[in-house]
Every structure is written in structure tokens, then in C-alpha cells.
MILOVEX-307665 format. One record per residue (C-alpha): residue in three letters; x, z, y. Coordinates in Angstrom, 2 decimals, always signed. Example, Ala and Ser with C-alpha at 12.3 -4.5 7.8 and 13.67 -1.06 7.14 Angstrom:
- r  X  Z  Y
- ALA  +12.30  +7.80  -4.50
- SER  +13.67  +7.14  -1.06
REM end
This chain:
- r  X  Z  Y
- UNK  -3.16  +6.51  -16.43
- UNK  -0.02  +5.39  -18.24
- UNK  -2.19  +2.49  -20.10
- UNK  -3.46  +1.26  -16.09
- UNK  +0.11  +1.40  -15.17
- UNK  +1.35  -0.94  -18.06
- UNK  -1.89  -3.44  -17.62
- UNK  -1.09  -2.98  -13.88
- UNK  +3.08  -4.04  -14.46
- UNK  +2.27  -6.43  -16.61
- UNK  -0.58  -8.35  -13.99
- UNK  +2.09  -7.88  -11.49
- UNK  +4.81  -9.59  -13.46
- UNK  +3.27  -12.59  -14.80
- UNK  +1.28  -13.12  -11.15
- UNK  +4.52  -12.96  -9.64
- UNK  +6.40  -15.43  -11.71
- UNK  +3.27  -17.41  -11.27
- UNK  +3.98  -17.59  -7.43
- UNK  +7.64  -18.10  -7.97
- UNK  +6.78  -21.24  -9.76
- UNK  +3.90  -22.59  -7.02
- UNK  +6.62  -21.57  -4.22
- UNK  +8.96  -24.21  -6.05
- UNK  +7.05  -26.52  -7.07
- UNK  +5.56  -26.94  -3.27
- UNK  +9.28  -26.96  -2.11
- UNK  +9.65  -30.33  -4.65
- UNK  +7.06  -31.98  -3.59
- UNK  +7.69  -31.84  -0.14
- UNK  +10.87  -33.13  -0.69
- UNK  +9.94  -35.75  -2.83
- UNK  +7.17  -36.75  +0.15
- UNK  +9.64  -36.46  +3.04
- UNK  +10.30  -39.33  +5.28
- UNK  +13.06  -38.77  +7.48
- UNK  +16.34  -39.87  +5.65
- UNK  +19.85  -40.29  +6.74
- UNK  +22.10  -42.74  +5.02
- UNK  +25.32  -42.43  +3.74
- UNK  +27.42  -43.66  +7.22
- UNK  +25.68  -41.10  +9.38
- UNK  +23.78  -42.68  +11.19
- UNK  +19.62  -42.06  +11.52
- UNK  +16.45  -44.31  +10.29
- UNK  +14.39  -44.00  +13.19
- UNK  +10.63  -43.28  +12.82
- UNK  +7.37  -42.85  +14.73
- UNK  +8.48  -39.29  +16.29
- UNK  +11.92  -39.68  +17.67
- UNK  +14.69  -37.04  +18.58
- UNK  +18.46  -37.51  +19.35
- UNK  +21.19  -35.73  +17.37
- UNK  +25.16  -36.40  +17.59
- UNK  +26.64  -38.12  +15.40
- UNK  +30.22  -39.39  +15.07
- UNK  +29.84  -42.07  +17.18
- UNK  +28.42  -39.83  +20.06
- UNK  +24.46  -39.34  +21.33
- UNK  +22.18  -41.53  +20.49
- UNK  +20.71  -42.06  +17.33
- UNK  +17.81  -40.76  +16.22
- UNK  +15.77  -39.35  +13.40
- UNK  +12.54  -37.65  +12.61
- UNK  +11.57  -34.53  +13.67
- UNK  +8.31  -33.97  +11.93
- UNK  +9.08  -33.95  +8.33
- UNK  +12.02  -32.20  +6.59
- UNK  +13.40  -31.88  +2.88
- UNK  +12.60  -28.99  +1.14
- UNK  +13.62  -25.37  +2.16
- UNK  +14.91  -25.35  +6.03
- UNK  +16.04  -23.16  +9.31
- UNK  +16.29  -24.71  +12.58
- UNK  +17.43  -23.19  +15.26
- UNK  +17.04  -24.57  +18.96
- UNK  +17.53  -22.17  +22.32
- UNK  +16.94  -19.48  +21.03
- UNK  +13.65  -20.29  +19.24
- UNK  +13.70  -20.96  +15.79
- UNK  +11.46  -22.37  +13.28
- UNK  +10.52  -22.10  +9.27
- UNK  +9.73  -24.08  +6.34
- UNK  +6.11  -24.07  +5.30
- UNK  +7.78  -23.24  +2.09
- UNK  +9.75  -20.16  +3.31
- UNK  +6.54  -19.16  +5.06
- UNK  +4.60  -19.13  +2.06
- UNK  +7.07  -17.27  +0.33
- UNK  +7.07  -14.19  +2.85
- UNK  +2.97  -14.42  +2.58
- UNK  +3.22  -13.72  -0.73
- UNK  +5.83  -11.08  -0.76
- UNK  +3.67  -9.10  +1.86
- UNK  +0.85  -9.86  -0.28
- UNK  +2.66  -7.85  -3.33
- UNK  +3.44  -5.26  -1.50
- UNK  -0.20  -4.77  +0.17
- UNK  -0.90  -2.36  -3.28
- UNK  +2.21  -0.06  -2.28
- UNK  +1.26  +0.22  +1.30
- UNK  -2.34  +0.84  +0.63
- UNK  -1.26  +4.16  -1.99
- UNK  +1.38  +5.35  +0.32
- UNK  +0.03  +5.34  +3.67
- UNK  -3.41  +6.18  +3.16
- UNK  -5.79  +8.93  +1.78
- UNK  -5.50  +6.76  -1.99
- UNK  -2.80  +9.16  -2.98
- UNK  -4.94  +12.60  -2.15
- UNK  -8.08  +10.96  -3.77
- UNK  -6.56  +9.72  -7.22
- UNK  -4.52  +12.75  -7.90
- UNK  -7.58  +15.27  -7.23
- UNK  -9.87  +13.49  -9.32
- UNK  -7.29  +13.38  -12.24
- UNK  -7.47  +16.70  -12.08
- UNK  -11.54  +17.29  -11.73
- UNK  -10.86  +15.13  -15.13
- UNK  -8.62  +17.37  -17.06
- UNK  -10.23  +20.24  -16.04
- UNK  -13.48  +19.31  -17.55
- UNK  -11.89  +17.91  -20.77
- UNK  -13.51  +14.98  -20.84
- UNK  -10.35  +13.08  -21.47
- UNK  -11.59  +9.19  -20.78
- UNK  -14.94  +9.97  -19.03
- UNK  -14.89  +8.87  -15.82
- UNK  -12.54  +6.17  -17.36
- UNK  -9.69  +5.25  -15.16
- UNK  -11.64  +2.07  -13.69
- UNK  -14.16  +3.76  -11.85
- UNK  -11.56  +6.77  -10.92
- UNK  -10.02  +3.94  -9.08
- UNK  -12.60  +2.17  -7.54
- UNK  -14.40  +5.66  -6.26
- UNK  -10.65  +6.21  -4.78
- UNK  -10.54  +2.59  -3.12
- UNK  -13.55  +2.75  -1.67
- UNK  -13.40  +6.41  -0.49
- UNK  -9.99  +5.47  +1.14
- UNK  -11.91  +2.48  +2.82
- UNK  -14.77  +4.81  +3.77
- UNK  -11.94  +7.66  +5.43
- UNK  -9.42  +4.92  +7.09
- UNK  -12.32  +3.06  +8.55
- UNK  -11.76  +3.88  +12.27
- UNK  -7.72  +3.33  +11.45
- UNK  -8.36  +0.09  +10.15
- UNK  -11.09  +0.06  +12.91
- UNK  -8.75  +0.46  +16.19
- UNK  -5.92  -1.75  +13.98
- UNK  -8.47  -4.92  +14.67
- UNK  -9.60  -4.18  +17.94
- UNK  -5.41  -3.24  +19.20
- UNK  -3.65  -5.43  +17.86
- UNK  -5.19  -8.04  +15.36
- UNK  -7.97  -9.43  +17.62
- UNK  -5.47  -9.81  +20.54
- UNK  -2.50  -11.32  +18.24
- UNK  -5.27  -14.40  +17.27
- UNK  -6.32  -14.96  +20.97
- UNK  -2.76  -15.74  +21.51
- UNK  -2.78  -12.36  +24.03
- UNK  +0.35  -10.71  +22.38
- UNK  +3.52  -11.72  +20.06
- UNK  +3.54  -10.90  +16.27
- UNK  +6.13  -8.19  +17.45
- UNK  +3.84  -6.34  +20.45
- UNK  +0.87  -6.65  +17.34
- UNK  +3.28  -4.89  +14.90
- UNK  +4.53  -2.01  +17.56
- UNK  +0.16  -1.56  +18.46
- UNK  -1.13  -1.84  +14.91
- UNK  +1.28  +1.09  +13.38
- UNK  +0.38  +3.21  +16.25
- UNK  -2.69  +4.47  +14.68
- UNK  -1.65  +4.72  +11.06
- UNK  +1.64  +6.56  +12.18
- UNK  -1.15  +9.09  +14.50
- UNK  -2.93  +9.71  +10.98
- UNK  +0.21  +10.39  +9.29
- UNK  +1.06  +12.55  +11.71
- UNK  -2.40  +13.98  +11.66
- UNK  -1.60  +15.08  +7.64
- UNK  +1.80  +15.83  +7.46
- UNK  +2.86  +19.45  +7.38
- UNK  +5.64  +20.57  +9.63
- UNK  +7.92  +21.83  +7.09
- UNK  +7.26  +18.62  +5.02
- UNK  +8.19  +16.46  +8.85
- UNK  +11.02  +19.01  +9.32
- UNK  +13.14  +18.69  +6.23
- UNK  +13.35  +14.84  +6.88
- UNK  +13.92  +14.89  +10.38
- UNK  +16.64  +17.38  +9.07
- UNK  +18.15  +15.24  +6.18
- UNK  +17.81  +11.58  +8.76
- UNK  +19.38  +13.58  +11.98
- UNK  +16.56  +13.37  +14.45
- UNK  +14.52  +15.68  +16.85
- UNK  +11.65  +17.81  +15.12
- UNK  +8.52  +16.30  +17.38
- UNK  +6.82  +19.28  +19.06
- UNK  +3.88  +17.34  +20.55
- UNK  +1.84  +13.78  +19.98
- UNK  +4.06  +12.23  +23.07
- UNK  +7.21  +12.76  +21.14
- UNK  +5.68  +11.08  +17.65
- UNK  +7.19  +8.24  +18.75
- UNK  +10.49  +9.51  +18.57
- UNK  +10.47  +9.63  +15.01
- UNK  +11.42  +6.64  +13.13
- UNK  +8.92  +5.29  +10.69
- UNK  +11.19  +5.91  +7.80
- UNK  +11.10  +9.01  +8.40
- UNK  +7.55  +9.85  +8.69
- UNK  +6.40  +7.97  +5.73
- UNK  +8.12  +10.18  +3.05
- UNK  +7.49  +13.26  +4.77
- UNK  +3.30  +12.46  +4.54
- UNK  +3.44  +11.40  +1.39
- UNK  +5.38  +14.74  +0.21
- UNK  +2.92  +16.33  +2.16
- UNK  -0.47  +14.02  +0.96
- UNK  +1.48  +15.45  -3.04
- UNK  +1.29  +18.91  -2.39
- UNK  -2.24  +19.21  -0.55
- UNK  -3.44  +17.62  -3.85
- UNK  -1.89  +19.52  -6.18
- UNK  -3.04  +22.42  -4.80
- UNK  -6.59  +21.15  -4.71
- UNK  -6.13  +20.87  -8.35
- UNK  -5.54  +24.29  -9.27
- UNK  -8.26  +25.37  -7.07
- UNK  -10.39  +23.04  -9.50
- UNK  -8.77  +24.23  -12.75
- UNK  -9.70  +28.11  -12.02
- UNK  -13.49  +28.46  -13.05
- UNK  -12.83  +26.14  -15.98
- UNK  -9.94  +28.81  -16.74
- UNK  -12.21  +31.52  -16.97
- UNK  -14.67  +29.29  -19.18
- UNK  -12.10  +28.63  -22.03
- UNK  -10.51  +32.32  -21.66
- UNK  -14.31  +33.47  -22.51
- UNK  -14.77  +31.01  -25.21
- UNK  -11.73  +31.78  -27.02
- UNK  -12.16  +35.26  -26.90
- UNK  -15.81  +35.12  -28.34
- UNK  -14.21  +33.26  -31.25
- UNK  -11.68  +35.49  -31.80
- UNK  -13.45  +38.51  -31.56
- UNK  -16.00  +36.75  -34.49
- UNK  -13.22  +35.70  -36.51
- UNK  -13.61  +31.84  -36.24
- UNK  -9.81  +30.98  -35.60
- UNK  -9.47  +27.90  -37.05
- UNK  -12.37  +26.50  -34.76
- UNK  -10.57  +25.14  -31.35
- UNK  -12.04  +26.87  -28.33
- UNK  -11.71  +23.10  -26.26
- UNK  -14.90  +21.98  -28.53
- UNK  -16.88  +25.31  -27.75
- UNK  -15.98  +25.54  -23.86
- UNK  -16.48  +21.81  -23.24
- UNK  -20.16  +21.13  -22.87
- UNK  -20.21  +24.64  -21.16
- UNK  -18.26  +23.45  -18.24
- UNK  -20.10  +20.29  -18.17
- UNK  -23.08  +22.21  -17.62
- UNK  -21.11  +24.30  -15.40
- UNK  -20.24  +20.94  -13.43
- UNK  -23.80  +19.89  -13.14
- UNK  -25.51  +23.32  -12.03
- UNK  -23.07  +23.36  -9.17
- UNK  -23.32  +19.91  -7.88
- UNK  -19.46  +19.27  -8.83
- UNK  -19.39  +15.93  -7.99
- UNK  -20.93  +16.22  -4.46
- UNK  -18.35  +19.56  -3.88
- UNK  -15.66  +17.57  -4.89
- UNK  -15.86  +14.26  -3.29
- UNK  -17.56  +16.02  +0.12
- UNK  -14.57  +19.04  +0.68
- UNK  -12.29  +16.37  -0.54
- UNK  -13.42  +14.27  +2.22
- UNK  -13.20  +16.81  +4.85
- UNK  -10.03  +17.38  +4.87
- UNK  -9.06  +14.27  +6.73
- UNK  -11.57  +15.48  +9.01
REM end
């Protein structure tokens, strides 16, 4: 895990200073490709698309509209408008974040930490190697959030391209159902201690969910999502327990000391593992219990 995290800062760093650099780059060239100019004495160069602006002199010259140098804001009765550049630069920021938002406020977070522990428990140390712990916890998380993500399109995203609702209405729909999921997994005393610490009303019912800010929900499931899987974990780590106890007492009891009981027990609770269908026990209760 610790080597994934260091390949995965590391990716992260260097993509993002690659993006950095794009972002400015852009911004230079569409300054350098800009056409509407204003010379030293204030007043405009017209061009093909015309607007007025006030100048010393009073209203009446003109400049172009359609093309602007580099990074801008306008701001025009109370609707405003952005820079391709700026707007490039927010993609990209939501972009980096989409990894955060995808472990925190889905099922990823259960998933990973319970098959760590299937991994210790068995001994196996690298085998499943990290790569394919992650992918089966991607695509399990795709495979449990599927009617989220589902009744996200169909709400909010669908109706947000046919021009139907704002960006803001889309935003207030789509976190409806993630927020009813959360909800869904959170334990009260998890939901409690926040509302506590934040100063707000302790829901008692699915009509007063959205009383409760979103700040305040999100660290209360993920404490929640934390605890369910460690305690997963040690229900995993029992049997292969008793295994090593066994196997270190046989060795004991036939004087072979110096012989580590981890080499002994391990292929025993491998073949433990495989007479009990482990991997379909694991993966199918873990699976239930977003159900």
C-alpha cells in the first residue's frame, strides 16, 4: 500500500504541474492571437463585432467584444462570464479531485480496507498484488453505486444537457441520491457526534436529511464506512487465528522452535481459503451489506 501511495503522489504531482504548464501556455497564446487592442490615448480600434464602452471623451467608441487577452472576468447585469482559460483550469481541478470523491463517498473505502485484510490474514503478503486489489475495488464500487450513478444521469445530468435546468438545480438533484446512500450507511452515533460538534438537529427521519449540511454528513459516513470495515476484518482474521495458534503449538509441543509457525500455517489456510469458497464469501457478504 505505502509503495501505490508514493507511485500514486508522485503521478499526481508531475500530471499536475503538467496541467499547470498547458493552462499557461493556452493563456499565452491567446493573448498573443487576440485582436481587440486599445491604444495608448484611450480610445478603441473598431472591428467586425462592435460594442460601446466609455471612455474619457464620453459614449461612443467601440471595441471588440469577441476576443480578449489572456485571463478575464466580465461582469454585465448581473450575468457574468469566464475565460476559456479560467474554465479549463476549474475542469481540471475537478478532474483531480474526481479520485478523492470517488474513495470518500462511495463503497471504495469498505471494499479496499476489507480486502487488505482477507490479505494479511492469509499471509500471502503481495498476492493479490495491490493492482488487482484495486481494480476488484473499482469495479465492485461501480457494480454497487450503479443505480446512484444510475438516477444521477437520469435527475440531473440528462436534464442539465437538454438545457431543462441550471448547473445549480443539476448540483442540488444530483447529490440527492448520493447524500440518500450516505445516509443509508451511516450509523447514528457516527451522524450524531457531528451534528453535535457542527451545532445542528440530529435527523430523525429521511424528510429531515436535508436538514443536514453536506459537510456534515460526509465525515460522519466515512467514520462510519472505517469502522464497518474494520470490524469485517477481525471477523476475517478469527479462523486464521485458530490456524496459527494450532500450528505453533504442534511445533512447540515437538520441539521445533526455531522453525516459524507463519511457514507451517500458511498453505494450511490457503487450503482453508479454497475449501470454503473464501473468495465468493468475501466479495458476496461484502456486497450485501449495501444491500
Amino acid at each position: 500500500m505505502k509503495k501505490a501511495k508514493r507511485i500514486y503522489c508522485r503521478t499526481s504531482f508531475v500530471l499536475g504541474t503538467l496541467l499547470l504548464l498547458i493552462v499557461i501556455f493556452m493563456g499565452l497564446g491567446q493573448r498573443a492571437n487576440a485582436t481587440g487592442t486599445l491604444p495608448q490615448d484611450g480610445r478603441a480600434v473598431p472591428n467586425a463585432d462592435d460594442r460601446q464602452y466609455d471612455t474619457p471623451e464620453g459614449v461612443g467608441n467601440t471595441y471588440s467584444g469577441t476576443d480578449h487577452n489572456g485571463v478575464y472576468f466580465s461582469y454585465n447585469n448581473d450575468s457574468g462570464e469566464v475565460s476559456g482559460t479560467i474554465r479549463i483550469l476549474l475542469t481540471l481541478t475537478i478532474l483531480s479531485l474526481a479520485p478523492s470523491i470517488l474513495v470518500m463517498l462511495t463503497s471504495f473505502t469498505r471494499i479496499i480496507i476489507v480486502l487488505h485484510f482477507v490479505r494479511n490474514a492469509l499471509g500471502t503478503m503481495t498476492a493479490p498484488p495491490n493492482q488487482v486489489m484495486i481494480g476488484l475495488a473499482l469495479f465492485l464500487t461501480l457494480f454497487i453505486m450503479q443505480p446512484v450513478f444510475t438516477q444521477i444521469n437520469e435527475e440531473a445530468i440528462k436534464p442539465l444537457d437538454a438545457g431543462e435546468i441550471t448547473q445549480e438545480q443539476a448540483f442540488e438533484i444530483g447529490i440527492q441520491p448520493i447524500r440518500q446512500f450516505m445516509y443509508k450507511e451511516t450509523q447514528e452515533s457516527d451522524l450524531a457526534l457531528f451534528c453535535d460538534i457542527a451545532g445542528v438537529s440530529y435527523p430523525e427521519n429521511q424528510e429531515q436529511l436535508a436538514d443536514v449540511p453536506i459537510q456534515v454528513l460526509i465525515p460522519s459516513f466515512i467514520l462510519s464506512e472505517l469502522r464497518t470495515a474494520f470490524i469485517i476484518g477481525f471477523l476475517i482474521y478469527i479462523p486464521f487465528i485458530v490456524i496459527d495458534m494450532v500450528v505453533a503449538s504442534v511445533l512447540m509441543s515437538m520441539g521445533m522452535m526455531m522453525l516459524p509457525p507463519t511457514t507451517i500455517s500458511l498453505p494450511f489456510k490457503i487450503l482453508l481459503f479454497i475449501l470454503a469458497d473464501g473468495w465468493n464469501l468475501v466479495i458476496g457478504e461484502l456486497v450485501r451489506t449495501f444491500y
